[in-house]
C-alpha positions as CSV (number, residue, x, y, z in Angstrom):
1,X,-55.3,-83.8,-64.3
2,X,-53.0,-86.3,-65.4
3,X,-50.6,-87.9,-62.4
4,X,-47.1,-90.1,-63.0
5,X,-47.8,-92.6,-65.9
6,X,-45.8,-94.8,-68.1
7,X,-43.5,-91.5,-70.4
8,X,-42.2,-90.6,-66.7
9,X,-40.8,-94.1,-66.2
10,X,-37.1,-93.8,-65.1
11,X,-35.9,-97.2,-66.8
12,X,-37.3,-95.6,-70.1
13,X,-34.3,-95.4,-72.4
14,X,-34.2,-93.7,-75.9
15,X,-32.5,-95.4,-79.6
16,X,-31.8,-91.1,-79.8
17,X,-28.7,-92.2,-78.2
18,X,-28.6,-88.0,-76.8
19,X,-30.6,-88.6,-74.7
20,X,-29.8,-90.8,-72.4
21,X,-26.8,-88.8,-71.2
22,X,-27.7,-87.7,-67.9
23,X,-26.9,-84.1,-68.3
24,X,-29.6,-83.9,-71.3
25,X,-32.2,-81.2,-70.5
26,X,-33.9,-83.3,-72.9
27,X,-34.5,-87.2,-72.2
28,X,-37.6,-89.2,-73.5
29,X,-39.4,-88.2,-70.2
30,X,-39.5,-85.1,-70.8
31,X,-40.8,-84.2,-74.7
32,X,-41.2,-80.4,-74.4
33,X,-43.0,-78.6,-77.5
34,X,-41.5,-76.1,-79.6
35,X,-41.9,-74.1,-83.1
36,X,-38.9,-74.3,-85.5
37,X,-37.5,-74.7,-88.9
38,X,-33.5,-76.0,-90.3
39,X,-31.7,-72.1,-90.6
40,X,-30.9,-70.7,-94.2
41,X,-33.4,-73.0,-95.8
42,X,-36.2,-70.8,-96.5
43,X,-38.6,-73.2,-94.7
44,X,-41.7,-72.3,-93.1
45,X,-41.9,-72.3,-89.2
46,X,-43.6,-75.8,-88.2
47,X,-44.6,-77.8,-84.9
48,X,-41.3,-79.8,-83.3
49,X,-40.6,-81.8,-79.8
50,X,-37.3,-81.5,-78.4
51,X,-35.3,-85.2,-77.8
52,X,-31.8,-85.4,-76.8
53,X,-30.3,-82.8,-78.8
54,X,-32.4,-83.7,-82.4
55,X,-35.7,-82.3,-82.7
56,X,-39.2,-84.3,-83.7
57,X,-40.6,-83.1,-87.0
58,X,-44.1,-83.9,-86.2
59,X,-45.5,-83.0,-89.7
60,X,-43.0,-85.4,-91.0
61,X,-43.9,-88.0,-89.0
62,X,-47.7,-87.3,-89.8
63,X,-46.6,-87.9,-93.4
64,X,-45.4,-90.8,-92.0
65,X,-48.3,-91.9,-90.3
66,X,-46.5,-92.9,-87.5
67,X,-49.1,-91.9,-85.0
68,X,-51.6,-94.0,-84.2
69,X,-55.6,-93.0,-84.8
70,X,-56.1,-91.6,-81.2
71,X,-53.3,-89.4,-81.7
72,X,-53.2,-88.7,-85.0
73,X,-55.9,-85.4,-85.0
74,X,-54.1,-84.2,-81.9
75,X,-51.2,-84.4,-83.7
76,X,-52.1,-82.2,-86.3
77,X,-52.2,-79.3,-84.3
78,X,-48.7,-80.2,-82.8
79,X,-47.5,-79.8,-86.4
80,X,-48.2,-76.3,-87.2
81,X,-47.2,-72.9,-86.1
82,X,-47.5,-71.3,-83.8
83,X,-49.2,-73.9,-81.1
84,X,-51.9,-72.1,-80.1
85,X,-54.5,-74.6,-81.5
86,X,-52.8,-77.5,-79.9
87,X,-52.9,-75.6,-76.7
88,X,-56.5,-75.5,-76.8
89,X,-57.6,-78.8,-76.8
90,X,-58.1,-80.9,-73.9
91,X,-55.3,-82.4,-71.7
92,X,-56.5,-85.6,-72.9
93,X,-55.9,-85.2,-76.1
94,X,-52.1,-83.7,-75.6
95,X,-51.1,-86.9,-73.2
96,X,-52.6,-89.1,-76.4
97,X,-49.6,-87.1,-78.4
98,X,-46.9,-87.6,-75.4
99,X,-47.9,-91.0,-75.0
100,X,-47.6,-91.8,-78.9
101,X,-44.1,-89.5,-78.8
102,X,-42.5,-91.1,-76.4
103,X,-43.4,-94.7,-77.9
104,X,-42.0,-93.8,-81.0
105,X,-38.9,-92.5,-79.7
106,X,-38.6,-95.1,-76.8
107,X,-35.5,-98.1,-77.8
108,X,-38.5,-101.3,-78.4
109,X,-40.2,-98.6,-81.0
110,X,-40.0,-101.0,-84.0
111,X,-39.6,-97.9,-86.6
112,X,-36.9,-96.4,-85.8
113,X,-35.1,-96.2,-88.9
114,X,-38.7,-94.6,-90.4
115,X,-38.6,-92.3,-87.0
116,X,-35.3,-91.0,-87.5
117,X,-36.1,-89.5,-90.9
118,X,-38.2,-87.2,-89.3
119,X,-35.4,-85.8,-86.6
120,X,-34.0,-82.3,-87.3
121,X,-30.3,-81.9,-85.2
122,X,-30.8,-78.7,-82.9
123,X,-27.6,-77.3,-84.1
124,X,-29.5,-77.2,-87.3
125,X,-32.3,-75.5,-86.3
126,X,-33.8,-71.9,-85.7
127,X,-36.6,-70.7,-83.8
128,X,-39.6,-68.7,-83.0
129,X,-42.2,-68.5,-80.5
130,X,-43.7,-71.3,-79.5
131,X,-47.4,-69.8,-79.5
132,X,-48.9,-66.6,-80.7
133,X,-49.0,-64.1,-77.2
134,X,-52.0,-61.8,-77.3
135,X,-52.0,-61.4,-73.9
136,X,-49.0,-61.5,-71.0
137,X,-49.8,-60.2,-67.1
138,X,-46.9,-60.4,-65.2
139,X,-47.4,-60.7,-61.5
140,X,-44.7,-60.4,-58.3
141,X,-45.3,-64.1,-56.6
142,X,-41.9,-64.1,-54.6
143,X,-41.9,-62.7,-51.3
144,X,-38.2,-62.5,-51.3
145,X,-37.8,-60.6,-53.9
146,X,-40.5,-57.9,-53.1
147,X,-39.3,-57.6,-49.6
148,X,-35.9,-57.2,-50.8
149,X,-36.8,-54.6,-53.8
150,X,-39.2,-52.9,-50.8
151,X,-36.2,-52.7,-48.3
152,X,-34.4,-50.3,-51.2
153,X,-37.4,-48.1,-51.4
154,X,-39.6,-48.2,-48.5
155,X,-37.3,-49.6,-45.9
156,X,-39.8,-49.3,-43.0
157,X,-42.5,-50.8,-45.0
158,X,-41.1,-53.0,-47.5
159,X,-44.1,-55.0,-48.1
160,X,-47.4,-53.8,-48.4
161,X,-50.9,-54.7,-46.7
162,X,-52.5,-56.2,-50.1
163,X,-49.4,-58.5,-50.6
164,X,-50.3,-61.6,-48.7
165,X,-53.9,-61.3,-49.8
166,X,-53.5,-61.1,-53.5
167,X,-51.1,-61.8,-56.2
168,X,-49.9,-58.8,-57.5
169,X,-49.6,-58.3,-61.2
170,X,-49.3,-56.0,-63.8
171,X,-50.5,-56.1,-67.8
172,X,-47.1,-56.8,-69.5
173,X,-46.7,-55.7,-73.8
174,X,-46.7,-58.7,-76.1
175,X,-45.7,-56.8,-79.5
176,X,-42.0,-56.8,-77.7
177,X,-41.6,-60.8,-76.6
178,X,-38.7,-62.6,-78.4
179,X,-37.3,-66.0,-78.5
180,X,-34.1,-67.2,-76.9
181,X,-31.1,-65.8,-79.3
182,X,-32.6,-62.5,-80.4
183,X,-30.1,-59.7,-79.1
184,X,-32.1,-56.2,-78.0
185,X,-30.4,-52.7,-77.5
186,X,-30.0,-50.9,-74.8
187,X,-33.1,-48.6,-74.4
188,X,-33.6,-45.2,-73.8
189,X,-35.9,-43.4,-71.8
190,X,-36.4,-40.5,-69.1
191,X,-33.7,-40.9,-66.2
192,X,-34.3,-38.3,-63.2
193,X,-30.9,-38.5,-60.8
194,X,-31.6,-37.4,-57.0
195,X,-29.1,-34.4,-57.2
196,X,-30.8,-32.9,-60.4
197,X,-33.7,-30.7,-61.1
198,X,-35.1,-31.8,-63.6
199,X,-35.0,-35.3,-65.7
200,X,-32.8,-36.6,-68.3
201,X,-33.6,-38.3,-71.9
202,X,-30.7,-40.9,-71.8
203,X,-29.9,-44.7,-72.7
204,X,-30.6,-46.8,-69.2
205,X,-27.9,-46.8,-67.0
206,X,-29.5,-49.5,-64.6
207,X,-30.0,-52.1,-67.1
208,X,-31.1,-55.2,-65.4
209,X,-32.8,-58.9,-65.9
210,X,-35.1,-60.9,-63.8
211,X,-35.2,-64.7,-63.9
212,X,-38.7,-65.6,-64.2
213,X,-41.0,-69.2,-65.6
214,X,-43.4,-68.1,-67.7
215,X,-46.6,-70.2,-67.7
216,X,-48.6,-70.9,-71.1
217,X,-52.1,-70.9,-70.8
218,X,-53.9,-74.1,-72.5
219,X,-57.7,-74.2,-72.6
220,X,-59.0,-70.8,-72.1
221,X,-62.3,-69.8,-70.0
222,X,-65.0,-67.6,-71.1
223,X,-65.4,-63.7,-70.6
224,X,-67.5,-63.5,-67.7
225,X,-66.8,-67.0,-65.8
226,X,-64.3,-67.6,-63.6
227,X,-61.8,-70.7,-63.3
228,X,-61.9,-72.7,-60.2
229,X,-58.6,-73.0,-58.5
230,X,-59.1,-76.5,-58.2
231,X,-59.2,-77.1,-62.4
232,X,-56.6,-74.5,-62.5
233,X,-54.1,-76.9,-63.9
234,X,-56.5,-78.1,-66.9
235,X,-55.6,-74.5,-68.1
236,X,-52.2,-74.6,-67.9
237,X,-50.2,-75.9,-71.0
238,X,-46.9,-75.5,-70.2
239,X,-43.6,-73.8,-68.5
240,X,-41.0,-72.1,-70.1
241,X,-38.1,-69.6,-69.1
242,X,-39.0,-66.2,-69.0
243,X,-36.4,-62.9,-68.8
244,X,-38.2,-59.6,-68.0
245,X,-35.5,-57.3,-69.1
246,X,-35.9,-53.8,-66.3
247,X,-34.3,-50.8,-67.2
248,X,-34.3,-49.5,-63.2
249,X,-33.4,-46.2,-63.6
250,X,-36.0,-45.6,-66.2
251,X,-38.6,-47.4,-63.2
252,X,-38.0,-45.9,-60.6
253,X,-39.1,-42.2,-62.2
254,X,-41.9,-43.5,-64.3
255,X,-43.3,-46.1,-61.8
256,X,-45.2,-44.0,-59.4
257,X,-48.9,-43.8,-59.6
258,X,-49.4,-46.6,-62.1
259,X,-46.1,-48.4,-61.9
260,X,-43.7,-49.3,-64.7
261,X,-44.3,-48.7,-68.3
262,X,-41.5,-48.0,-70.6
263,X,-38.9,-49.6,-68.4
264,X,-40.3,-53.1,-69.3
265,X,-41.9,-52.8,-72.1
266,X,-39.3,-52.8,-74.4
267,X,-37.9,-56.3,-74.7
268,X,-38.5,-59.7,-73.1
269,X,-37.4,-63.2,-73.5
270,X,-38.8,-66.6,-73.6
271,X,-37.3,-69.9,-74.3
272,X,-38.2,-71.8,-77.1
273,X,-39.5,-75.3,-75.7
274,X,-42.4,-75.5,-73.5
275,X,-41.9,-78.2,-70.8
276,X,-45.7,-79.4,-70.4
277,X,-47.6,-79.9,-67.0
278,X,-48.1,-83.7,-67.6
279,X,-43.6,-83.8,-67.7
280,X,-43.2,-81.9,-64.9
281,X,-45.9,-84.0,-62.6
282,X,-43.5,-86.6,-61.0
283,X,-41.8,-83.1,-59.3
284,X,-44.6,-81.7,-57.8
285,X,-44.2,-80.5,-54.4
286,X,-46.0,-79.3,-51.6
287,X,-47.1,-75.6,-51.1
288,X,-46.8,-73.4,-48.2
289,X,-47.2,-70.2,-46.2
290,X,-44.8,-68.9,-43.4
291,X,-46.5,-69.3,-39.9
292,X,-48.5,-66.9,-38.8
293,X,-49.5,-65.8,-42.5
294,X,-53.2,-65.0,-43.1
295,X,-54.8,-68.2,-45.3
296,X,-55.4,-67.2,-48.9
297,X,-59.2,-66.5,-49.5
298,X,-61.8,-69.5,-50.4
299,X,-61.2,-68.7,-54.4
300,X,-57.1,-69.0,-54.0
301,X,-57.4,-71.7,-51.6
302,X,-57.5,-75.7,-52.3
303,X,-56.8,-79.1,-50.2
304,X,-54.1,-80.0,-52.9
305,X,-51.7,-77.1,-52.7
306,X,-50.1,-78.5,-49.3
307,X,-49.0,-81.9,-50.8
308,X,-48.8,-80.4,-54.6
309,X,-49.0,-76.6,-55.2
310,X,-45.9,-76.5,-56.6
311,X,-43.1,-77.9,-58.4
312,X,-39.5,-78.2,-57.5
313,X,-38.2,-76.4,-60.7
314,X,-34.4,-75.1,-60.4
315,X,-33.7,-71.6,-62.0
316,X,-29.9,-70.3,-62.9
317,X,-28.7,-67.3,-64.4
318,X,-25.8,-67.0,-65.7
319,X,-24.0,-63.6,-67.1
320,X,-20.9,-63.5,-69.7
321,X,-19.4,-60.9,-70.6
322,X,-18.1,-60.0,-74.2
323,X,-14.3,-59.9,-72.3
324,X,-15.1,-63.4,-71.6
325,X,-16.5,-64.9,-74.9
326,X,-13.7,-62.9,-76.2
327,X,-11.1,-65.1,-74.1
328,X,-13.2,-68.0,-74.0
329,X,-14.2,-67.6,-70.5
330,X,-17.6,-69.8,-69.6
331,X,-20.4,-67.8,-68.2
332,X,-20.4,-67.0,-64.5
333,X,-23.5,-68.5,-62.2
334,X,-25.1,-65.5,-60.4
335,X,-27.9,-66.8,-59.1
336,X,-29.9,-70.3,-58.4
337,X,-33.2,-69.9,-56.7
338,X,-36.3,-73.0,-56.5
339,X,-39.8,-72.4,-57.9
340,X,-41.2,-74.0,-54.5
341,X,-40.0,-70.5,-52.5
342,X,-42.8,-68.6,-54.4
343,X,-45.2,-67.2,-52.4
344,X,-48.3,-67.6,-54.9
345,X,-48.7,-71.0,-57.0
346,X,-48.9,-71.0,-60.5
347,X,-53.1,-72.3,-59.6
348,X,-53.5,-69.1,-57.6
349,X,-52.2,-67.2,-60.2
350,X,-54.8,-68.4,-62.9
351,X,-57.6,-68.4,-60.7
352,X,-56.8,-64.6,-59.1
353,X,-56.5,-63.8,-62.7
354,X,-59.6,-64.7,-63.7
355,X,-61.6,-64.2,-60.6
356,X,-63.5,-60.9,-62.3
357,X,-64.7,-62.8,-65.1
358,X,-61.8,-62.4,-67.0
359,X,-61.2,-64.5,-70.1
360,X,-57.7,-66.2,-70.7
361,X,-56.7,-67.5,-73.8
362,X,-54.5,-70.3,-75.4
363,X,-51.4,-68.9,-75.6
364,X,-51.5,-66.3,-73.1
365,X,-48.4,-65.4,-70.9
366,X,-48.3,-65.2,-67.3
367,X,-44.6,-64.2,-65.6
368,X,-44.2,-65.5,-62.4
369,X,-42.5,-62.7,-61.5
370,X,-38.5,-62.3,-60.5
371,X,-38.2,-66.0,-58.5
372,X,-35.6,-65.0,-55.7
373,X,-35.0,-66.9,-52.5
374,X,-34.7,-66.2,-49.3
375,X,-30.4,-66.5,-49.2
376,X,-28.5,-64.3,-51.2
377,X,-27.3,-66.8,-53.6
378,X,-30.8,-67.5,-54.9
379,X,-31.2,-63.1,-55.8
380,X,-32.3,-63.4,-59.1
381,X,-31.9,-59.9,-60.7
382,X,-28.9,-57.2,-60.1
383,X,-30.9,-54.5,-58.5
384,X,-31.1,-57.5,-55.3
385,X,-27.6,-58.9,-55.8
386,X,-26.2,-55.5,-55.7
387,X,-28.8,-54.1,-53.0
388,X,-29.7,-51.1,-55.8
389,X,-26.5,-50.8,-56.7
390,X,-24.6,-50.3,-53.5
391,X,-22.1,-53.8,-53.7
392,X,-20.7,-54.1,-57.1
393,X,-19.2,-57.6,-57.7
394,X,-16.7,-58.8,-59.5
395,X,-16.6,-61.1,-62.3
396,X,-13.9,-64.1,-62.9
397,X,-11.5,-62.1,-65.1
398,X,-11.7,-58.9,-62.7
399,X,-14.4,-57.1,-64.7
400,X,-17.0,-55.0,-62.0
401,X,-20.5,-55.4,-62.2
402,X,-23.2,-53.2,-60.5
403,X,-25.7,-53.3,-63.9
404,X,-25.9,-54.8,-67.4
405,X,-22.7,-53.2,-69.6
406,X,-23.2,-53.6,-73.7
407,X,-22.2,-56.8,-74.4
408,X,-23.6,-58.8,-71.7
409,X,-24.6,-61.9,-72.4
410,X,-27.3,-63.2,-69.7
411,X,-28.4,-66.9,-69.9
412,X,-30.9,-68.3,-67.7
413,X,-31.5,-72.2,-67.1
414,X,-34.1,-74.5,-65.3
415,X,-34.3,-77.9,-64.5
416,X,-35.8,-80.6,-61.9
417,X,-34.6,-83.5,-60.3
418,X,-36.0,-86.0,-57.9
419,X,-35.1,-89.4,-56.7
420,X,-36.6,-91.9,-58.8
421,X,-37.2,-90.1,-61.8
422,X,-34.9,-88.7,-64.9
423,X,-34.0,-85.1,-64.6
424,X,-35.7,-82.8,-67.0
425,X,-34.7,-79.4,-68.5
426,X,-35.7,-76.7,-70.3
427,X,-33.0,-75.6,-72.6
428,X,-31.9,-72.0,-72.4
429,X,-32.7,-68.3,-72.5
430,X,-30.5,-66.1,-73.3
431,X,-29.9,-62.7,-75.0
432,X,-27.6,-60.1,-75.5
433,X,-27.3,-56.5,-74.6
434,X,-26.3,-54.2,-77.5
435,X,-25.5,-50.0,-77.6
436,X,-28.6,-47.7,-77.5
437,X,-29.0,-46.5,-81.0
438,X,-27.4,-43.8,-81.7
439,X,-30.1,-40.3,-81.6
């Protein structure tokens, strides 16, 4: 896999004068893929790569032929939509398209006036998802959070004997996955109370987030072979921001022998820009087990996870209510938590997923699962931060919170940072909760 090269260069300044501000989540180092079009145009969905706050048409620039002849097939795929095609190809052949990028848009690129007829401002822009999703498993890789969510329900057994051995996942639905900006209503399902008889058919109550990365699959394997945890990252695309929008209340009756169905399965949120594996390489981290933890087994184990099995990605969430956009209140921070407290790597992950013979496939979703930490500021969904509802907590402008009211707004953010290098984001991902319809 590819290590630090020239497009993570610190010094590397951009003539997009956007970004080289320093809070950009978007500098030349970073170059993150996305699928968009300009709103209220009629335009067909196309290929784009974020930069400062314009965005890289790269079928304009094909017209162009701006890219050079190593890049230029490569770059083909890049342009359509969704990205699923430009997923598959070898790594190789995706650095030829970063390297090429981030010439073009780099200050000594000599077409920059030809360049910047291909940028698209953001604020322009709509978007859709960045690859076609036939398949999502969502798996529970933070220790944190399922010894917290295990206290709740099992409190002298919070985590269970297979936990340390495996990574436990679930099959998520992909008809239901939205882009960032696409509001959802509250849903309704079967709601059993402790002091009733007999369950309820009701809108959620318990209406909760979780703050998750999702990880794009690039190359895919085939049905029947397994991939080696140690090419496990040839197979990975990208990251992106993931919400897995719980309905609790709706969980907790349904989840028990098969565990939860409708009370995920109705909405969930991704990002729109996919921040590859080649931009996040210069924040790559080491990866470790508490003491006295069992080693994973030979097929989830490799030499590299203890000096790079993970990477030091930052996640926020952020909830405002409609009170607040109202009086023009910004959102308020509940949570940040680091990617590097997991308990399973993102390599485990694709190799324990394939380790029957299963067959991944460019494009496919796996959820890391809700990333908390081990302090309470880094909870990342209410049913922690409220200890199942037990400590409501109060918002800037007085408002209480114990779950998700109509109107929420609930933004999550991600970046990384390390000396030496230029810090990288990846945008936003939010959504908003709207009334149940009505029966």
């Amino acid at each position: 896999m590819t290590r630090s090269n020239h497009t993570h260069d610190v010094s590397r300044k951009s003539w997009v004068r956007s970004a080289n501000d320093g809070a950009t989540d978007f500098p030349v180092q970073n170059l993150p893929h996305g699928v968009f079009r300009r709103a209220s145009r009629g335009e067909d969905f196309r290929g784009g790569i974020a930069i400062g706050d314009q965005i890289l048409d790269v079928g304009a620039a094909l017209a162009s032929n701006l890219f050079p002849a190593e890049a230029r097939e490569a770059a083909q795929a890049a342009a359509r939509a969704p990205l699923n095609d430009y997923m598959a190809l070898s790594p190789d052949k995706r650095s030829a398209v970063r390297s090429a990028v981030s010439f073009l848009l780099s200050e000594d690129c000599p077409q920059q006036k030809e360049v910047s007829e291909c940028l698209v401002p953001q604020a322009d822009a709509e978007y859709a998802l960045p690859a076609r999703i036939e398949n999502f498993s969502d798996f529970y890789s933070s220790l944190s959070h399922a010894t917290n969510v295990g206290r709740l329900f099992r409190p002298d057994n919070p985590i269970l004997p297979n936990y340390r051995w495996l990574p436990v996942g679930y099959h998520g639905r992909t008809s239901s996955i939205r882009v960032s900006g696409q509001d959802f209503r509250r849903p309704t399902g079967q709601l059993k109370d402790p002091n009733s008889a007999e369950p309820e058919f009701a809108p959620s109550r318990r209406l909760d987030y979780e703050a998750e990365l999702g990880v794009l699959i690039g190359q895919g394997n085939e049905l029947g072979t397994a991939i080696d945890i140690q090419n496990a990252d040839a197979h990975v695309f990208g990251v992106c921001l993931l919400n897995d929008w719980s309905a609790r209340d709706i969980q907790s009756w349904e989840y028990q022998p098969l565990g939860p169905f409708l009370a995920k399965s109705f909405f969930t949120s991704l990002s729109p820009w996919i921040v590859t594996l080649e931009a996040l390489e210069p924040y790559r981290v080491g990866f470790s087990r508490p003491e006295g933890d069992p080693a994973p087994m030979p097929h989830l184990s490799s030499p590299e996870l203890a000096t790079r099995g993970s990477i030091d990605i930052r996640v926020e969430t952020l909830l405002q209510s409609a009170q607040m956009r109202t009086s023009g209140a910004p959102p308020a921070s509940l949570s940040i938590s680091r990617y590097p407290d997991a308990y399973w790597a993102m390599s485990q992950l694709v190799a324990h997923q394939t380790s029957n013979g299963t067959n991944l496939c460019p494009g496919d979703l796996l959820g890391s699962g809700t990333l908390s930490g081990p302090d309470p500021a880094s909870r990342a969904c209410l049913l922690e931060l409220t200890e199942g509802g037990k400590h409501p907590f109060t918002l800037p402008g007085g408002e209480i919170r114990t779950f998700l009211e109509d109107g929420d707004t609930v933004i999550m953010r991600a970046w990384c940072e390390r000396d030496g290098y230029r810090r990288i984001g990846f945008g936003e991902c939010r959504a908003t909760v709207l009334p149940a319809r009505r029966p």
